[in-house]
Wavefront OBJ file of the C-alpha trace (Angstrom):
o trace
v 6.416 -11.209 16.412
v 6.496 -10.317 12.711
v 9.596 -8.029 13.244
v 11.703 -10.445 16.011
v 14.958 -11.669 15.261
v 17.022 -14.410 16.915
v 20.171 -13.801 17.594
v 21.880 -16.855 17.668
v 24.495 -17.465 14.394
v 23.263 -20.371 13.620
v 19.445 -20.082 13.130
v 19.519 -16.572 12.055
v 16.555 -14.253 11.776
v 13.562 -15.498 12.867
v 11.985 -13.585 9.806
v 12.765 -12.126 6.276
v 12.014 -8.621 7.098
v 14.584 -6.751 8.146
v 17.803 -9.182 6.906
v 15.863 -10.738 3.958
v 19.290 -12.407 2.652
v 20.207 -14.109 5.715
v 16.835 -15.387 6.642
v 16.299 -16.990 3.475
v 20.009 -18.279 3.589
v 19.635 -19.680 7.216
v 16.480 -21.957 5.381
v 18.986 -23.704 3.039
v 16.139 -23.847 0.643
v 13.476 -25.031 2.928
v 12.028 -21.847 4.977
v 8.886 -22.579 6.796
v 5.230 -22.646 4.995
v 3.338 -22.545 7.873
v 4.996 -19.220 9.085
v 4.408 -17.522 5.748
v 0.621 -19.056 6.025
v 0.112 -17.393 9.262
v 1.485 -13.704 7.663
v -0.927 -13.798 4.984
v -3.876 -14.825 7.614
v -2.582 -11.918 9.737
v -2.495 -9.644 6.181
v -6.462 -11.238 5.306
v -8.259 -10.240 8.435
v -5.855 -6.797 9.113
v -7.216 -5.741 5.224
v -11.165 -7.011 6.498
v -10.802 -5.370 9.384
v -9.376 -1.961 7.551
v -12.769 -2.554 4.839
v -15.216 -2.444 8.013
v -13.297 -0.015 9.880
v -13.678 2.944 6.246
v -16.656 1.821 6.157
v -18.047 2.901 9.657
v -16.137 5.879 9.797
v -17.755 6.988 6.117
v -21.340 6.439 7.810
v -20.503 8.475 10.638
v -18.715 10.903 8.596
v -21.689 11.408 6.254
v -24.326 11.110 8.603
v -26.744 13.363 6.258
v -30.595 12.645 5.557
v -31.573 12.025 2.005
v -35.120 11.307 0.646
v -35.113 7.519 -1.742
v -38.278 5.869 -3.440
v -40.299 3.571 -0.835
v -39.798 0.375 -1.344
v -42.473 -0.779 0.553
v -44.495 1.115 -1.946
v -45.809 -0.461 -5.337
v -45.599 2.171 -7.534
v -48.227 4.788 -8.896
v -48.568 2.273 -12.172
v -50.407 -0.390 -9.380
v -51.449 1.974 -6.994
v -53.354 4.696 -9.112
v -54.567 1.706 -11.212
v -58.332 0.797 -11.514
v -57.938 -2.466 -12.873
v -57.430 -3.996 -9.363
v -60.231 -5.096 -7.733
v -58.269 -4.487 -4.587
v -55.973 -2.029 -3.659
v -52.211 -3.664 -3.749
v -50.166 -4.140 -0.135
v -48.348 -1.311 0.281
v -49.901 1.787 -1.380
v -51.298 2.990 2.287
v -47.566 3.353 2.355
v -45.632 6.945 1.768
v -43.741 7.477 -1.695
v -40.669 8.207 0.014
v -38.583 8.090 2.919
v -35.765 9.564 4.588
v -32.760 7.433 4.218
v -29.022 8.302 6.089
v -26.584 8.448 3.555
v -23.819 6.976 5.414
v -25.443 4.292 6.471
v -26.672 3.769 2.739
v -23.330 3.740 1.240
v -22.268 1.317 4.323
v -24.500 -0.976 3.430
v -23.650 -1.025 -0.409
v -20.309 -2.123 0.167
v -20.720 -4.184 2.884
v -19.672 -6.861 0.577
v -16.423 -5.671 0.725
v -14.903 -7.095 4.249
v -16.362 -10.410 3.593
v -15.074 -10.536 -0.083
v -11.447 -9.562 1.258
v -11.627 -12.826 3.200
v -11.320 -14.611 0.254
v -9.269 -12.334 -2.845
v -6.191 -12.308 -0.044
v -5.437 -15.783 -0.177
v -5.967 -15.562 -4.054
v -3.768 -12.773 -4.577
v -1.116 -14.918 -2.373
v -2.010 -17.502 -4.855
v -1.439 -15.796 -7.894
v 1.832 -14.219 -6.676
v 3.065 -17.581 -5.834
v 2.048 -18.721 -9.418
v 3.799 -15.654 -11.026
v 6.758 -16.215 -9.087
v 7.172 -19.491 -9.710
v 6.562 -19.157 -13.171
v 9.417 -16.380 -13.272
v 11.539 -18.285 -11.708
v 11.449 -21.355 -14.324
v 11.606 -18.948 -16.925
v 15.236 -17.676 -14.901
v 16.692 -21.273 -15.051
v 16.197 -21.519 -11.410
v 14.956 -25.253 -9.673
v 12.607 -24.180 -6.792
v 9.543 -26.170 -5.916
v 5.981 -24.138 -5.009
v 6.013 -24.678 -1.708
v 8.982 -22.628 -1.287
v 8.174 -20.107 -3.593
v 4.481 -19.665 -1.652
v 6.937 -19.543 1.085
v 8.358 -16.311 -0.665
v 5.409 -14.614 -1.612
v 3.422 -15.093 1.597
v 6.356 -13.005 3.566
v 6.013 -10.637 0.760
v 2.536 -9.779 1.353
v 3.315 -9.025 4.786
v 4.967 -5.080 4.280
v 1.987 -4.001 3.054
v 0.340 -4.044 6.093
v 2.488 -0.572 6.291
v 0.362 0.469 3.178
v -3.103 -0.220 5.160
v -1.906 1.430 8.485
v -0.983 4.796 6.763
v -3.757 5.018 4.265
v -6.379 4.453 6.817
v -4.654 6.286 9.656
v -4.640 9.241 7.497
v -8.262 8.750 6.371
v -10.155 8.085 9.439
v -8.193 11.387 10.752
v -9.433 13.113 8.209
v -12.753 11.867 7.876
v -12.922 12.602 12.032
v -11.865 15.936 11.689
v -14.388 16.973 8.927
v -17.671 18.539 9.556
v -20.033 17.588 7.038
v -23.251 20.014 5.523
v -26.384 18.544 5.666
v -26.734 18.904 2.233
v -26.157 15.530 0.179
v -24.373 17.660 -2.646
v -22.182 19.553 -0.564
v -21.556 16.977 1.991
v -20.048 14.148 -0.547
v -17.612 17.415 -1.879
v -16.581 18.204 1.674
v -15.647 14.890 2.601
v -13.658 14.238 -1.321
v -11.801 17.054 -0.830
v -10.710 16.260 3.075
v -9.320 13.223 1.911
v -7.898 14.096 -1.755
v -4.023 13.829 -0.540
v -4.884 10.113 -0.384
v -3.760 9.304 -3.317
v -0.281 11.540 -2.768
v 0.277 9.107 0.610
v -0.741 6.516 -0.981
v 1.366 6.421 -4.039
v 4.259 7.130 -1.460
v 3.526 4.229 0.976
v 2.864 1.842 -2.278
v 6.531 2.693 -3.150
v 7.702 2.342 0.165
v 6.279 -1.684 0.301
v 7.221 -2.281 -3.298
v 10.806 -1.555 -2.609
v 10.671 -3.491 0.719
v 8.855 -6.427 -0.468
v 10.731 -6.474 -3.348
v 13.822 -7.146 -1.408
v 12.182 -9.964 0.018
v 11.126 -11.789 -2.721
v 14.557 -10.802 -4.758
v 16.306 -13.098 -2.092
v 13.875 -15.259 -1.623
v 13.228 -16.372 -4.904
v 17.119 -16.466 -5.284
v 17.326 -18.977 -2.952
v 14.343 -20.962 -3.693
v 15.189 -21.140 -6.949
v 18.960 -21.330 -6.514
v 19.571 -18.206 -9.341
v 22.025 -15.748 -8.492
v 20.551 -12.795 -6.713
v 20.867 -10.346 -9.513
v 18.899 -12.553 -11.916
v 16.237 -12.799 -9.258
v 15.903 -9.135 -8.265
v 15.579 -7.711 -12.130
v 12.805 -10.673 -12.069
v 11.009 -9.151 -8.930
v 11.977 -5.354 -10.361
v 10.211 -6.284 -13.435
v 6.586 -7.541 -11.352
v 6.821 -4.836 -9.344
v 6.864 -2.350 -12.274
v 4.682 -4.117 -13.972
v 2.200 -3.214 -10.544
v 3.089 -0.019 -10.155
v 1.610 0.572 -13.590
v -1.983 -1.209 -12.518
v -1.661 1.222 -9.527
v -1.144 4.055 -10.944
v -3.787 2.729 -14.124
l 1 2 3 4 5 6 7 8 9 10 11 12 13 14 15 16 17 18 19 20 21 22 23 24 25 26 27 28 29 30 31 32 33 34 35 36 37 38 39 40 41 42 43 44 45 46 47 48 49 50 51 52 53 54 55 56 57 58 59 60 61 62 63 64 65 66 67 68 69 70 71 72 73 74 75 76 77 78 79 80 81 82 83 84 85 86 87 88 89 90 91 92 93 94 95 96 97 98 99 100 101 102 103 104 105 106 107 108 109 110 111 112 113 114 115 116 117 118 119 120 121 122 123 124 125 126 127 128 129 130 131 132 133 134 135 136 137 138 139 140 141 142 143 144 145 146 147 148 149 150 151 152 153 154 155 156 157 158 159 160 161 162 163 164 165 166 167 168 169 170 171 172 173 174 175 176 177 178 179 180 181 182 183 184 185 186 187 188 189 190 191 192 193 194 195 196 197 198 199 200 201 202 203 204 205 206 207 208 209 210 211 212 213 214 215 216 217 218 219 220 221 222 223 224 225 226 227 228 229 230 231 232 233 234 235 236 237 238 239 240 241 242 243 244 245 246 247
């Protein structure tokens, strides 16, 4: 359990999330890899599953017919063409067909669950190489392990972030009924879920204050700098991400 606390005095909490300072304390500069490995596995596959879960509930959602080009069909430049001898595969074939738009757009970004397999981990990467970075700049001592350490539990409150922005989309997008008209349908479903951006600016503060406390003490004790140092460091990346948020 992410949450679950021991409550003996001498090991202290079993994770950073609720008493950040005295988890990373009870590590004495050591707190375990593997543990924050497993978080940002958990965080990887809870994001690929949120990617595939929008994108099902958009094709349902917009389950409206459109008509797209053929492309079984050649074209009218090789079909209407004299020049062949015989007529090119494929122009016994309609012009057009009717296409679900859902399932279109699915299938567009289907990319997307796969590719969030892998820009996780890098994104756990790259924090640990900003963090580390910061802290050398602060005077502090840490090694990267630790400070991967750090920024792995970091990742994890932003599984709050996912839960509440798709929560609140796949109610809205389940609630909706959609025209059969392309148009109109595409304007229906942007304005059931425009306060998306209102909920989510709310929970992005929400997990940028909370993992900000986590990597404040964690990098203070990884990097043995006093805590204050350490959280104007963190305060200073997290502004700086609020900014490419709300960019």
């Amino acid at each position: 359990m992410l949450l679950g606390e021991h409550r003996g005095a001498v090991a202290g909490p079993r994770t950073p999330l609720l008493r950040p300072n005295r988890y990373f304390r009870a590590q004495d500069g050591k707190p375990p890899l593997a543990r924050a490995a497993a978080v940002v596995a958990v965080v990887t596959i809870a994001v690929a599953a949120g990617m595939a879960v929008l994108l099902d509930q958009f094709a349902a959602a917009l389950d409206t017919p459109v008509t797209v080009d053929n492309p079984a069909y050649p074209g009218d430049a090789f079909c209407e063409d004299g020049t062949f001898e015989q007529t090119p595969s494929g122009c016994d074939e309609p012009e057009t067909v009717e296409r679900n738009l859902g399932a279109m757009v699915a299938e567009e970004l289907s990319w997307l669950p796969m590719a969030s397999l892998v820009l996780v981990p890098l994104w756990w990467l790259w924090h640990t190489v900003v963090l580390y970075g910061s802290g050398k700049i602060a005077g502090g001592s840490g090694n990267l392990a630790a400070t991967a350490t750090v920024a792995g539990w970091g990742m994890a409150p932003s599984l709050l972030r996912l839960v509440v922005v798709l929560g609140f989309v796949v109610t809205q997008l389940q609630s909706v009924a959609v025209p059969a008209d392309p148009e109109n349908a595409v304007a229906v479903l942007q304005s059931a879920i425009a306060g998306v951006e209102l909920i989510g600016l709310a929970a992005v503060l929400i997990v940028g204050v909370w993992a900000g406390a986590i990597r404040a003490y964690g990098l203070a004790d990884a990097h043995e700098i006093p805590v204050p140092t350490a959280a104007t460091v963190v305060a200073a990346l997290t502004l700086v991400g609020f900014v490419f948020e709300l960019g």
